[in-house]
N, C-alpha and C positions, 0 to 999 in steps of 0.2 A: 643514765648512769655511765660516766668514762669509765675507761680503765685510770689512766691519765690526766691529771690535771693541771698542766705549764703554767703558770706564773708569770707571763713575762716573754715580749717575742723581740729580743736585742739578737744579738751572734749568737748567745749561748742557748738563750729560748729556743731559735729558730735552728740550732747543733740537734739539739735535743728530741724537735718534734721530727728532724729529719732519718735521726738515729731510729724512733721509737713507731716513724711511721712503715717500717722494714716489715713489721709484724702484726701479727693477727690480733690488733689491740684496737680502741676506741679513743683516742689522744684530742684534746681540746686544747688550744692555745688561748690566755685570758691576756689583753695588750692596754696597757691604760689610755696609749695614744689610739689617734684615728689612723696609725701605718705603723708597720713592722718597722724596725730602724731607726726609732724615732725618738732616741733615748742618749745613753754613751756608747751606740754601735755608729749613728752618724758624725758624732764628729769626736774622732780620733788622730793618730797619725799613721794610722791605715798601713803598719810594719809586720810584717811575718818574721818576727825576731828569732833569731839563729840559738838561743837559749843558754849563753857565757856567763848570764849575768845572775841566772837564777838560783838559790840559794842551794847548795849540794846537799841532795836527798832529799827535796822538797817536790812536796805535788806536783809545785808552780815547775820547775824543772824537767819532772817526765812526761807533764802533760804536754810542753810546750815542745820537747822534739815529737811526742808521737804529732801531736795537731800539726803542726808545718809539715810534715811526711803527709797526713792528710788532706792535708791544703790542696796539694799539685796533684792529688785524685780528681778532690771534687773541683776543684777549678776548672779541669780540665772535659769532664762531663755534665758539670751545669753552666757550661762557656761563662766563667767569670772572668773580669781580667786578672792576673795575676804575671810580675814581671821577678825573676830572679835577681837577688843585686845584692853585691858584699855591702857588709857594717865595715868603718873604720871609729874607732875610739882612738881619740887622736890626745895626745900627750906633750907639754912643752916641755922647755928643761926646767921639770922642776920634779925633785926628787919622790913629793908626794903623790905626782901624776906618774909618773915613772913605776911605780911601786905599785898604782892602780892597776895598769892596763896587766904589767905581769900578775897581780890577782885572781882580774880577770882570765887570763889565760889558765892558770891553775882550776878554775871553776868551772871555766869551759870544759876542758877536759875530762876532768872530773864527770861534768854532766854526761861526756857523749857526745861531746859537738864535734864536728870532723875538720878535718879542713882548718883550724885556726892556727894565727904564725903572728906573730910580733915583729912588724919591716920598719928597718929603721926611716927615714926622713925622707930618700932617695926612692927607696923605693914605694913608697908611699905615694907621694907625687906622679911616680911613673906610672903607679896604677891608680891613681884619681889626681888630674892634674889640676882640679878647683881646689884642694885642701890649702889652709893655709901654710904658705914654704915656710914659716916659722917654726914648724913643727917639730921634733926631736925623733920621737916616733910614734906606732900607731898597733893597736890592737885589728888585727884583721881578719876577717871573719864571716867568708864565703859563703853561708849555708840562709841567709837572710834572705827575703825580699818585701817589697809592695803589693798591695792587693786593693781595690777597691770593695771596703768593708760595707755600706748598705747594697750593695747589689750581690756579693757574699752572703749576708744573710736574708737579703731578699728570694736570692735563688735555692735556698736550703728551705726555706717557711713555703716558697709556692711549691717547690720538689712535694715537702707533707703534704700540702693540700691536695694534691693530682693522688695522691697517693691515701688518702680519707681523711685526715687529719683535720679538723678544722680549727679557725682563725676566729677568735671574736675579739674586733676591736673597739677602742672607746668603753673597755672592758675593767674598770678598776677595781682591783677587789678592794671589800669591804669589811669583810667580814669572813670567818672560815670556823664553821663550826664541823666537831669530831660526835661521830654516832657509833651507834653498832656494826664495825668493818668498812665504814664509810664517811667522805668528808663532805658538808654543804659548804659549797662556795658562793658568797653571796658579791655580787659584783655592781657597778652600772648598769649595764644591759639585760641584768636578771640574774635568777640563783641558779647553781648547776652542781651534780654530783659526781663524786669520782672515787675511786677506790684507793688511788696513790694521787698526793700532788704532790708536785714538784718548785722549787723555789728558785726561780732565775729572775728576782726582780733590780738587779742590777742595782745602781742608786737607792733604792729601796728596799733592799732584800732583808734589812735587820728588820724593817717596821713590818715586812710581810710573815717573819719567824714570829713577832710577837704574837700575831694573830692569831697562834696556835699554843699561846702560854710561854715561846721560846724565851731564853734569858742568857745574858753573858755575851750577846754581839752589839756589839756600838757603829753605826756609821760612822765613818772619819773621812768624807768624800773628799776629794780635792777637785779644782777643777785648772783649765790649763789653757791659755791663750795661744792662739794663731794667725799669720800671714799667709794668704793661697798668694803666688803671685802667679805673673802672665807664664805663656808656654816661652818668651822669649828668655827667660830665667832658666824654667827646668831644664833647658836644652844641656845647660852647660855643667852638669852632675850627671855621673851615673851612678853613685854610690849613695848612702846613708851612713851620716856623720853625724857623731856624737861627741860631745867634750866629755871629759871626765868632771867627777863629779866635785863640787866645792867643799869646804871644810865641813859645811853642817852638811852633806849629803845629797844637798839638790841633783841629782843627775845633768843639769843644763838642755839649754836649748838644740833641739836636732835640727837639722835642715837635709833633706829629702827630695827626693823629686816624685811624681805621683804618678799612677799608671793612666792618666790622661795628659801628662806632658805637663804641669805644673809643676810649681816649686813651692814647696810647703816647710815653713818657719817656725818651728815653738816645742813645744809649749811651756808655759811659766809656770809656774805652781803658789794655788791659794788655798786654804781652807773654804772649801761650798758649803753652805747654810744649808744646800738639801741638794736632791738627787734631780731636780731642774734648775739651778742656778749655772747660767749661760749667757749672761749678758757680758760685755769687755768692757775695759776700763781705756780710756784713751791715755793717760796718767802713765800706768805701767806700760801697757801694750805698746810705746814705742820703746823699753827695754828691750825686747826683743831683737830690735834691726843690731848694737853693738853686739850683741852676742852670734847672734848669727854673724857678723862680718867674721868676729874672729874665728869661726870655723873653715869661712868661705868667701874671701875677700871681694870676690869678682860679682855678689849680689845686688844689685840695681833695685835697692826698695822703693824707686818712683815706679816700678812694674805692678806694685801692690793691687789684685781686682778684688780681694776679699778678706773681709777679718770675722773669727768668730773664736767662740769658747769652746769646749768639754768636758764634762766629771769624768773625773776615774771614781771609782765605787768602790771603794778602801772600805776595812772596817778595821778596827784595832788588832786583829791578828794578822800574823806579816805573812801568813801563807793560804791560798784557795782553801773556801772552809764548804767544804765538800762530803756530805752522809746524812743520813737519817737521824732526825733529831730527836734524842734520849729522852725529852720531855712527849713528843706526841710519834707512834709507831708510822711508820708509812709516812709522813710529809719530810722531803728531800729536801735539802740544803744545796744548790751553789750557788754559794753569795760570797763576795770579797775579789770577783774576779776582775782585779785591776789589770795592770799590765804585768802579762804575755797575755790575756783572755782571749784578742782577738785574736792571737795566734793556736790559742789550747782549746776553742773552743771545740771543733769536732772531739778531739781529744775528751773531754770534758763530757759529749753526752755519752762516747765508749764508756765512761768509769758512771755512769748514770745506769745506764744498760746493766754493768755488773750488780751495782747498788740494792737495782731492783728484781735483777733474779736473788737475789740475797736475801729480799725481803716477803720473796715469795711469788714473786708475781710470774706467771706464765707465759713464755713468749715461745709463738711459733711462727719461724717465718715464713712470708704472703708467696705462694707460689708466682704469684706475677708483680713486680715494682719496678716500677718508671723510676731508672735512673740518669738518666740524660736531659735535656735541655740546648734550645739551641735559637741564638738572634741573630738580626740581621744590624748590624752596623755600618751604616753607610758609607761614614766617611772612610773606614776601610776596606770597604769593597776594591776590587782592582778596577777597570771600566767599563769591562764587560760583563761582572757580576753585578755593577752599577743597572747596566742597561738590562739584564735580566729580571730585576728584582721593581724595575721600572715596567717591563714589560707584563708581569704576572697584579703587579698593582701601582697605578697612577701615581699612589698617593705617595708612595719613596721618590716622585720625580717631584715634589713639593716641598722646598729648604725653608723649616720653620727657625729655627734658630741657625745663623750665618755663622756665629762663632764658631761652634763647634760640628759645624754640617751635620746636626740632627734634622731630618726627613717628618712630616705630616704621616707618614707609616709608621715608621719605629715609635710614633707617640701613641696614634690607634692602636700599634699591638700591644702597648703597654696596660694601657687602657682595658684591656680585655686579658688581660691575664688572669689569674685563680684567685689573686687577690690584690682587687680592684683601689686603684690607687686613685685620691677625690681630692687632690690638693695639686697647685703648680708646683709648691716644692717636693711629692711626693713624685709626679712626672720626671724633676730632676735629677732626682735617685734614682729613674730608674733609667733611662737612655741622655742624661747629660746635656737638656734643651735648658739653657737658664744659666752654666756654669763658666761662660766662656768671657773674654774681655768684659763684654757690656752688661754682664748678670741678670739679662734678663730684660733689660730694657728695649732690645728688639720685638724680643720672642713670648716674652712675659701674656702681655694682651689676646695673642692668635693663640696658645697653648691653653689659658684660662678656657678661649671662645670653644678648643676643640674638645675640653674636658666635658664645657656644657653641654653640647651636642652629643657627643657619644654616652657619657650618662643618662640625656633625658631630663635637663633639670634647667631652673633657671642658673644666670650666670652669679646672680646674688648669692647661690646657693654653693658657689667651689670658696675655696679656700686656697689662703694663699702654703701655709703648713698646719700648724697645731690646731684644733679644736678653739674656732673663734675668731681667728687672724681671717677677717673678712676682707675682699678685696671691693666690692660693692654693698652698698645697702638702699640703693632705690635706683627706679632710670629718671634720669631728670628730664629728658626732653618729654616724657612722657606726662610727668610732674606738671610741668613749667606748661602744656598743652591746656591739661585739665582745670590748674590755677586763674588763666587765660578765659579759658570756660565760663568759671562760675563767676569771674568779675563781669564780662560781659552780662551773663544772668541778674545779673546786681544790677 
């Protein structure tokens, strides 16, 4: 029997269990995937939004300056990266963009954003010399930055785990039925009980509310195309640029630079048929490069190493639907957490925490909690923390992946962390072996070869990401040995 029972290990899951593992409680995370982040926490565009945009007096609005104030806590004690970097919301001359950005600055305001100024054309360029000079002016808006989002909520779901929480992945619920003061949750990997559960199923959170008789939320996912390009692109940004938004509302395409030195392009917006609909369209997806030029003229789309999709997890109400749901006592709601989410998520399991002293539940907190966190990133090191970190273990003096000088160490600690990552793409998320020019085409094969080994398994048995996406399914020369064999026998 939990106290707790999470729903879902995205940014906001992995908020939650990080928030709830402080106390003297019993917390289970249920995760449909086989890794944390594996949902709409991997791929977004990874912004710690400054909070201008968000509707005055709405959730989405206070949660999203307390979570960025939180951000540069935990960032700074679970070594996440995280880079500070102004928003400009750039305006041509045209009246109705003109009339946007001052909106926005009246909203900002309003919210509590600091720092924000409206610079004309001149000054805008002086302070981001990649914007496009066509410009009029520009909404500017200091209090923003980047963050890499699955190692963000990587490092708040392992923080739970050191701290008792546990993780069960490949965990889809199924089923959730209500008893006497308590809930059966019926999953893939088996049934478990809990006293409160909580609903973080992002993409899926309306269909997880039904499961408890809920009514009245509708998925309305969208999902949203992307360009990663090389490091020789992001060099030349330091800011996060937005157009304003077109007649029917689209916000447009942002172009950003990423806190591994990329340049990240997008995203479009479609209606998603469900909460894994992530495939691209070649069709639309080169809209994308005219849209980003006009933000940022100086983009060299032959740089292109990567394209992908992600849901935003919309549901028909235009604000975070966040409380206990009036159909069943004790099973919590946040669901609808599109964007700011990744920025309100800590935010988001604080107003969890109240929720649940609200609803009765006891918390006392743990006289001893691990709050800290700490890696070795090699290609950061200076040269003599190089040669130290070589000297205490051989295996950082071992370049698995050349793009991005990830080390045969940084991939073994990964490996043995609190919660064990069984996939090449899950390695990627977590020290950056696979992300670089060649995607993997170096490093792909020895990263596969080290996951076997350090697991214990055969190599047939890793995966490339999701549940299925098999990289092998026999050894042929072994095959072709045996076949060999029995014809001679013949």
């Amino acid at each position: 029997m939990y106290d707790v029972l999470i729903i879902g290990c995205g940014i906001v899951g992995a908020a939650a269990a990080y928030q709830l593992s402080r106390y003297q409680l019993s917390v289970c995370v249920c995760e449909r995937y086989n890794d944390v982040a594996n949902g709409c926490t991997k791929a977004n565009t990874a912004i710690l939004h400054a909070g201008f945009d968000c509707p005055v007096g709405s959730l989405e609005a206070r949660l999203n300056l307390r979570g960025i104030e939180l951000a540069k806590e935990i960032c700074e004690k679970l070594d996440v990266e995280r880079i500070s970097m102004p928003t400009f919301i750039i305006a041509y001359d045209n009246p109705r963009e003109l009339q946007y950005i001052e909106e926005l600055y009246r909203r900002g305001v309003s919210n509590g954003v600091q720092g924000l100024r409206i610079v004309d054309r001149d000054e805008a360029l002086c302070l981001e010399p990649a914007l496009n000079p066509n410009i009029k002016a520009a909404l500017y808006a200091p209090g923003s930055g980047i963050v890499n989002p699955w190692e963000y909520c990587i490092a708040m779901a392992e923080t739970a785990v050191i701290n008792g929480a546990q993780v069960k992945l490949e965990s889809e619920v199924t089923a959730i039925e209500k008893k006497d003061g308590y809930f059966v949750v019926t999953t893939t990997s088996g049934v478990y009980e809990a006293r409160y559960v909580v609903n973080a199923g992002g993409g899926w959170s309306a269909q997880v509310y039904e499961l408890v008789g809920g009514h009245g939320l509708h998925q309305t996912n969208f999902a949203g195309q992307y360009f990663v390009l090389d490091k020789s692109q992001g060099e030349k940004l330091h800011s996060i640029i937005f157009p304003c938004p077109d007649e029917h509302g689209f916000k447009g395409i942002c172009v950003t630079p990423t806190v591994h030195g990329n340049l990240l392009v997008g995203p479009d917006c479609y209606e998603a048929a469900d909460g894994d609909h992530v495939g691209t369209d070649p069709s639309t997806l080169e809209n994308l490069k005219a849209e980003g030029h006009r933000s940022m003229p100086g983009i060299d789309f032959r740089e292109v190493i990567h394209e992908y999709a992600g849901v935003r997890p919309n549901t028909q109400i235009p604000d975070f639907v966040i409380g206990e749901a009036p159909e069943c006592p004790h099973f919590i709601n946040l669901a609808g957490i599109k964007s700011p989410g990744l920025s309100s998520a800590p935010a988001i399991a604080e107003e969890l925490e109240t929720i649940l002293r609200g609803c009765g539940l006891e918390m006392k907190r743990k006289e001893q909690f691990v709050d800290s966190r700490k890696r070795i990133r090699f290609r950061s090191l200076d040269e003599e923390a190089k040669r130290e970190a070589i000297r205490k273990n051989s295996l950082y003096g071992r370049i698995i992946c050349r793009c991005e000088t990830v080390t045969e160490g940084e991939i073994v600690e990964a490996i043995h962390r609190p919660i064990v990552p069984r996939s090449v793409d899950a390695i990627k998320r977590r020290c950056n072996a696979g992300m670089g020019r060649c995607q993997g085409g170096f490093c792909g094969p020895r990263v596969h070869e080290i996951l076997a080994r350090e697991l214990g398994v055969s190599q047939q048995e890793i995966l490339m990401d999701e549940q299925g996406s098999f990289l092998l399914t026999s050894v042929i020369k072994e095959q072709q040995e045996e076949e060999t064999a029995n014809e001679n026998r013949v």
